[in-house]
N, C-alpha and C positions, 0 to 999 in steps of 0.2 A: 539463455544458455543452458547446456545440460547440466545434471549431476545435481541442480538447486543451490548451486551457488550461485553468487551475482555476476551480473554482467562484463563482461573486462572492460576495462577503460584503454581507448584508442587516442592519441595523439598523434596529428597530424599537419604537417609540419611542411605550408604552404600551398596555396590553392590553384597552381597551374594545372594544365589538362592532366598531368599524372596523381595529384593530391586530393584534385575534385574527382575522378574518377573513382580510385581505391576510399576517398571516403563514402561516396556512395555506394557502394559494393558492402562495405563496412554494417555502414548505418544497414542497409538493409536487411544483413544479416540477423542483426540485434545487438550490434555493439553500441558501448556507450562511445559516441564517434564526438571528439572538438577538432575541428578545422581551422587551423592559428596564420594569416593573410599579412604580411607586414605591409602592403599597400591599401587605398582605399576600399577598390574593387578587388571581384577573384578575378581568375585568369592567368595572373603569370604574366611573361612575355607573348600571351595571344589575349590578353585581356581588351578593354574596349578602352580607346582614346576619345577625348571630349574636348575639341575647339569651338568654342563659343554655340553655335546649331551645329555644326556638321560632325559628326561620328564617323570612327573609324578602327575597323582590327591594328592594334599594335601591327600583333606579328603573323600568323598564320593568314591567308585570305581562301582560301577553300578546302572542301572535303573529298577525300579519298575513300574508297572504299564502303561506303555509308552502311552498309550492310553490318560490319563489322559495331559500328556505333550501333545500331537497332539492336546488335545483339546486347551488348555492353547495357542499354537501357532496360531493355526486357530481364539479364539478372538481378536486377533493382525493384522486377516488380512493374516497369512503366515502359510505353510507348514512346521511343523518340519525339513520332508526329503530333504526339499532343503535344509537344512543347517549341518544337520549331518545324518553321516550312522551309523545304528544301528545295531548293529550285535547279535545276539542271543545264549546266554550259556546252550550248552546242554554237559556237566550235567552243572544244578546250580550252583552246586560246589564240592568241595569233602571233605568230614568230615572225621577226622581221630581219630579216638581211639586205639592207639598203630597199633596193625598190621590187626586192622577192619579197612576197611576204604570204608561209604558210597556215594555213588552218585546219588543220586536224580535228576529224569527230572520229567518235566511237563507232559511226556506221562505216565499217573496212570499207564498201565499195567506194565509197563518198570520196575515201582517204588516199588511195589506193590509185584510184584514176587522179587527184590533185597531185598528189606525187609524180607519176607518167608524167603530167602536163607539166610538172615544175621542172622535175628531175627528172627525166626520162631515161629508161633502164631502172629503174629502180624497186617497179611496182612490186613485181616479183617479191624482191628483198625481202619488203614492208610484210606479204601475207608470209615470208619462211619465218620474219620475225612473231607473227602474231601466234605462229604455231608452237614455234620452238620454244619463245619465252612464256607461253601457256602452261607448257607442260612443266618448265621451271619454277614456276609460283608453284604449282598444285605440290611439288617436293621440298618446295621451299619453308609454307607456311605455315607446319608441325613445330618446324624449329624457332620458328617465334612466337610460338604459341607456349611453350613451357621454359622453367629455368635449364642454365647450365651453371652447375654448381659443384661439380666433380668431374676431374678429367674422364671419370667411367661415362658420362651424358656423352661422349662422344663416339662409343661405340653400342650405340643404343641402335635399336632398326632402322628409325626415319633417318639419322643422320646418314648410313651406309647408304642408303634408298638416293637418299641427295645428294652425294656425295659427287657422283658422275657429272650431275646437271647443275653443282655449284659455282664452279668457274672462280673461286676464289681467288689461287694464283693467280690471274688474270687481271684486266682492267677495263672498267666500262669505254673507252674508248676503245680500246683495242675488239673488244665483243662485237661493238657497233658494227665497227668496218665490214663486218663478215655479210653483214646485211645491206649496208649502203656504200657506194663509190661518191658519193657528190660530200665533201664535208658538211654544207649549208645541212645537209637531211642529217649527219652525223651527231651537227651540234644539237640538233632538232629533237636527237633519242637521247642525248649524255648529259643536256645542260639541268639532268634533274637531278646529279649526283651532287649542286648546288644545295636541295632538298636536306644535306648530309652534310651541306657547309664544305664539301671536299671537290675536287680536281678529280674531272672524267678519268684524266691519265695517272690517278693513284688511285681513285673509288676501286675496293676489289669489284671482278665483274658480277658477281653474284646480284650487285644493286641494277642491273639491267630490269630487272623488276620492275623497278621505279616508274618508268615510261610505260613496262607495259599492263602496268594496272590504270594508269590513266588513260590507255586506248580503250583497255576492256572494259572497266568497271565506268566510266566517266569520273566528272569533277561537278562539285554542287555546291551552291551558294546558300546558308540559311539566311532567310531575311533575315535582317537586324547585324549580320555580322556572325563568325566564328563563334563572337562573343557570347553570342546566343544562348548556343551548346551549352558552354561552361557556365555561366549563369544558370540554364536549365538544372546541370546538376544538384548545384548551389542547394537551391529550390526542391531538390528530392530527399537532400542531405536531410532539410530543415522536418520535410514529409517525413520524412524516418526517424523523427525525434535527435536526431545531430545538430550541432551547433558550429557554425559560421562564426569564427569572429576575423571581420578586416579591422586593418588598422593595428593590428596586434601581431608585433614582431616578436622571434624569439631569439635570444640572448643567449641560452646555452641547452641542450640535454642533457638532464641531472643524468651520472650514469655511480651505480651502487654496483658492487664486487663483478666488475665487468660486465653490465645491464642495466640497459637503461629502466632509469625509475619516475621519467618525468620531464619537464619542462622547465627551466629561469624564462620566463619572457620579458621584454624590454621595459615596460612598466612598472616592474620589479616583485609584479607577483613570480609564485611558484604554482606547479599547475602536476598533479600525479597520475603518474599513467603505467600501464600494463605495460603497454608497446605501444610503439613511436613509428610512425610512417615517414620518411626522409623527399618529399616531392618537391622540396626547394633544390635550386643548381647545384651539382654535387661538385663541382670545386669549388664555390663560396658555402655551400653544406661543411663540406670538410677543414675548411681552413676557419672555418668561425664558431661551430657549432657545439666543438669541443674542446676541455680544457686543456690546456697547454699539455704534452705527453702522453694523452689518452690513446693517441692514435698511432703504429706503427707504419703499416702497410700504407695506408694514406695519410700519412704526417705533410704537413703541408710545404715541405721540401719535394718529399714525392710526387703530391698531386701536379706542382711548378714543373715536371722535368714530362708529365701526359702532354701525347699530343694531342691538339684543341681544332674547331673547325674554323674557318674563316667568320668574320663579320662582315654586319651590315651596318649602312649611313642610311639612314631613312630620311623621307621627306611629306611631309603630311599638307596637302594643301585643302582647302576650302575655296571651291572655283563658281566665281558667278558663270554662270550657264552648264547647258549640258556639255557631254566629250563625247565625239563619235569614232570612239574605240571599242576594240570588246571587252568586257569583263577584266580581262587579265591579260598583256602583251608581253613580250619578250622581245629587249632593240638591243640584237648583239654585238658586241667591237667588229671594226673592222678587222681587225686580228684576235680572235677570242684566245685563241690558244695563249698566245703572247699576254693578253689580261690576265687570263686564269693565270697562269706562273707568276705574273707581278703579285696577285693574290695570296697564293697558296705557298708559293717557294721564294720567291726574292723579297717580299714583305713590305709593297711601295704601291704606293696609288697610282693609277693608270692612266696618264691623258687620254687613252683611247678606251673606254669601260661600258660596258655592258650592263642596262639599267632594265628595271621590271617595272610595269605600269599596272595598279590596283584600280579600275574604275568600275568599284560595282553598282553604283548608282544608277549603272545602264540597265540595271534590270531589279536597282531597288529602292523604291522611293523612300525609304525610310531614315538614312543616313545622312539625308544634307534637304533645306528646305527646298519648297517646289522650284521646279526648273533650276536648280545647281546642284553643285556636283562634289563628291567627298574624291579624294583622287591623294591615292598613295604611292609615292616611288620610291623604289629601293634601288640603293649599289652597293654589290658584294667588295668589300674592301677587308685587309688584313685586319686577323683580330690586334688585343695590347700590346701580343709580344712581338711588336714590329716596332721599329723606330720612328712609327707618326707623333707629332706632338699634335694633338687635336683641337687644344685651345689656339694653335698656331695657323694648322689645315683645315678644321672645318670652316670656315667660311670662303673658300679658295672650291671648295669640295661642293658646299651648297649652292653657290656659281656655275659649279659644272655641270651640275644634275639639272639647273635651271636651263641653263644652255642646249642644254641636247634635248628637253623638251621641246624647247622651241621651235627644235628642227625636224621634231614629228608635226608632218602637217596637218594633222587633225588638232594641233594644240599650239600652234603660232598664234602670238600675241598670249599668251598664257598669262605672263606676269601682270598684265594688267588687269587681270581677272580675280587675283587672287584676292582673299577676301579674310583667311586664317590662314597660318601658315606657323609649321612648328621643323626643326631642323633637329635631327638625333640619330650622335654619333655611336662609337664603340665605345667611349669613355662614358658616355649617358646610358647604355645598355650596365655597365658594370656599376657605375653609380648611383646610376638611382633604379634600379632592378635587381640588383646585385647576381648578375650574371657574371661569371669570372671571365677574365681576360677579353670580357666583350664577345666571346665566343657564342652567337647566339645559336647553333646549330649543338651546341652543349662538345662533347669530346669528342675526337676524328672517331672514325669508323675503318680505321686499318686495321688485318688482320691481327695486329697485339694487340689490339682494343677491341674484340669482337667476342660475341658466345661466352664461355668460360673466362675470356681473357678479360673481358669486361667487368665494372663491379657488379658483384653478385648480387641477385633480387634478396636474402636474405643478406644482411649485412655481415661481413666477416670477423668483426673486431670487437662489435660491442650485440651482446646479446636482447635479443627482445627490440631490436631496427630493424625493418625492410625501407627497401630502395625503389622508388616510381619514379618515372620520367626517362627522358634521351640520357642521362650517365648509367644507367643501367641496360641488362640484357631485356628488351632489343633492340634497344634503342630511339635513334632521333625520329623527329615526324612524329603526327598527331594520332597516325593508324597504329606504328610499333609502340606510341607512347602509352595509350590507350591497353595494349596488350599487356604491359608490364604493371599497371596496375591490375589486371588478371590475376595473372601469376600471383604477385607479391600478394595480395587479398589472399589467394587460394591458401599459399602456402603460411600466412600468419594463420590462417584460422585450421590447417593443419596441424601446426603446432600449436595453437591454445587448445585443441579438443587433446592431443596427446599425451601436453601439458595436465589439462584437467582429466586424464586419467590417473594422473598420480598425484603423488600428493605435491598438488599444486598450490602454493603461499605468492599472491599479487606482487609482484617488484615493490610496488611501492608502499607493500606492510615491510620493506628491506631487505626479503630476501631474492634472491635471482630464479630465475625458472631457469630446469636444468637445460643444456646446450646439446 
């Protein structure tokens, strides 16, 4: 650090994609960086699950934008590719509507005539889409690239520049339409506002994005699992003299004349720090983190009354033989619209539900022994604040999800195959991850909860916090997660060089750095 004083002491306060990220950033700069894991492994809710041989990503199952990661690696000093391979999904994936079922690649013409032949009239749409929502990302992705921290961020130039091609009042359904007439191709562009934990028909449309960074850019598998990535971090943290510790949960942030000065961790040490990185879920961050009164604005009356994204039921099997599926499928209700509302608005499990098939095993031998298969299924079900009792319904729930496997015929007779098999609902996402309200897509993403409205990457309430992860600006998903450790990194180390222009005394010699 400059000026010849010592190095600042970093705390950092859980190891999902947002904490692993910002601590390496951290560590690299030359901070004194600890990384505090209350589980065994890092990762978070994208961490790597272990049934007996076969492996599997908890929660995230591929990468977006991958470029965006290359760059994130290279501020650190390192090469993504030295640490994982990345393999590339052509098709994307395969969407299944009974006995349609599309497959989209990033090569337009490929896509374009599929469409014609599925939908026909459509083609058209599909290339006004690839242009329109091109030029939408290029204005878009300024603004998730810095904080918004004062209502003045919002008449700054990129914001006026985007403002035209935002479409926020709007909704990604409604956006879709403009491009396609056959619903089957609509659910096809909106079912990634799932991605947000939210309903196409409330997503603002600004998130039309979504879709079309995974036409242009692709979706990529690293061997071994997402897990990879975040693991590699781990591993760069440790390179850059930073310290890892799993297994080592924290209990509270010491906070001295409105500043944090520290750590209680659950073992009963105390732990001093400069400034504190917040990368654990910020409504179980803020309803436990701190002592009773400390907090206003997010007092944990407040954070109960945010709205949350929907959850997920997971189902992890370990399958003797191979799946001749791709990569990743999508088998949507026969009424999706009617699901998403059970989901999102009425707050009830769906007999007709829409489930997602993870089998990366099809293109990676490394997750499950030779010739079997690691095979992950998800269904989007309401998060806590719905009235499921889940020691009631989940096994009615893991029935269902077994059932409609079945009915994919690349996977009849399934159950007799299975070999591992683990069931985990919304109450086990909050439970033993401590994910609030099961919410695993973190806060909605409606315009009160967006940019400025959203919690601030500098924390508002207690001096010397920043915020990483999907509760901060810009949110959910791995590529805006990734950003907001950017940010929050840039901006702590703006404020410690500022700080140490003046006369700067370390939080945790007791006094506070000015605000």
């Amino acid at each position: 650090m400059t000026g010849g004083k010592r190095t600042a002491k970093v705390a950092v306060i859980g190891a999902g994609p947002g904490g692993l990220a910002a601590a390496m950033l951290l560590a690299a700069e030359g901070y004194e960086v600890d990384l505090y894991e209350k589980q065994d492994e890092v990762g978070g809710r994208s961490g790597e699950l272990r049934l007996g041989e076969y492996r599997f990503d908890r929660g995230a199952t591929f990468l977006m934008m991958p470029h965006l990661l290359e760059e994130l690696f290279a501020s650190a000093g390192r090469s993504l590719h030295s640490y994982v391979d990345l393999k590339e999904l052509d098709p994307l994936y395969s969407l299944h509507f009974g006995d349609t079922v599309f497959t989209p690649s990033t090569d337009q013409e490929y896509t374009a005539e599929q469409i014609e032949r599925l939908f026909p009239g459509n083609g058209e749409g599909y290339r006004r889409f690839m242009s329109e929502e091109g030029e939408k990302l290029e204005r878009v992705i300024p603004l998730l690239q810095r904080p918004f921290q004062s209502l003045g961020d919002y008449a700054k130039r990129d914001v006026l520049h985007a403002l035209p091609k935002l479409n926020a009042a709007d909704n990604v359904y409604n956006r879709l339409s403009r491009y396609f007439d056959d619903e089957r191709l609509r659910y096809s562009f909106t079912f990634q506002a799932k991605y947000l934990g939210m309903s196409p028909w409330e997503c603002p449309g600004t998130f039309t994005i979504l879709s079309y960074m995974e036409h242009r850019y692709g979706l990529y598998h690293p061997i071994g699992g997402i897990n990879r990535v975040l693991q590699a971090m781990a591993d760069i943290i440790r390179e850059h003299g930073g310290r890892v510790h799993t297994s080592t949960g924290v209990k509270r942030i010491i906070v001295k004349n409105r500043h944090a000065a520290g750590l209680q961790l659950e073992n009963g040490d105390t732990v001093e720090a400069d400034y504190v990185v917040i990368g654990a879920d910020f409504g179980s961050a803020m309803t436990k983190l701190f002592e009773p009164g400390v907090l206003k604005r997010y007092a944990p009356a407040k954070i109960s009354r945010k709205r949350y994204s929907c959850s997920t039921a997971m189902l992890y099997l370990g399958v003797d033989g191979e799946v001749d599926l791709a990569h990743h499928s999508v088998h949507f209700a026969q009424d999706y619209r009617r699901n998403v509302e059970e989901i999102t608005k009425l707050g009830r499990l769906s007999k007709d539900a829409s489930i997602y098939v993870h089998n990366p095993s099809v293109i990676d031998p490394t997750l499950a022994p030779a010739g079997k298969s690691s095979l992950y299924v998800l269904m989007p079900v309401p998060n806590l604040t719905a009235e499921v009792d889940w020691a009631q319904e989940g096994a009615a729930v893991e029935a269902q999800m077994m059932e409609q496997l079945q009915h994919i015929p690349q996977l009849a007779g399934i159950s007799g195959r299975v070999e591992e098999r683990l069931f985990f609902t919304p109450q086990d996402w909050q439970d033993k991850l401590d994910v609030y309200n099961g919410a695993t897509f973190n806060m909605a993403h409606n315009l009160g909860q967006m940019m400025y409205l959203r919690p601030h990457n500098t924390f508002q309430e207690v001096g010397g916090i920043w915020l990483v992860g999907g509760g901060t600006h810009p949110g959910s998903g791995l590529p805006t997660i990734f950003e907001s450790a950017k940010i929050s990194a840039r901006l702590l180390r703006e404020h410690d060089r500022a700080a140490r222009g003046s006369a700067f005394v370390p939080a945790s010699a007791g006094t506070g750095v000015p605000l």
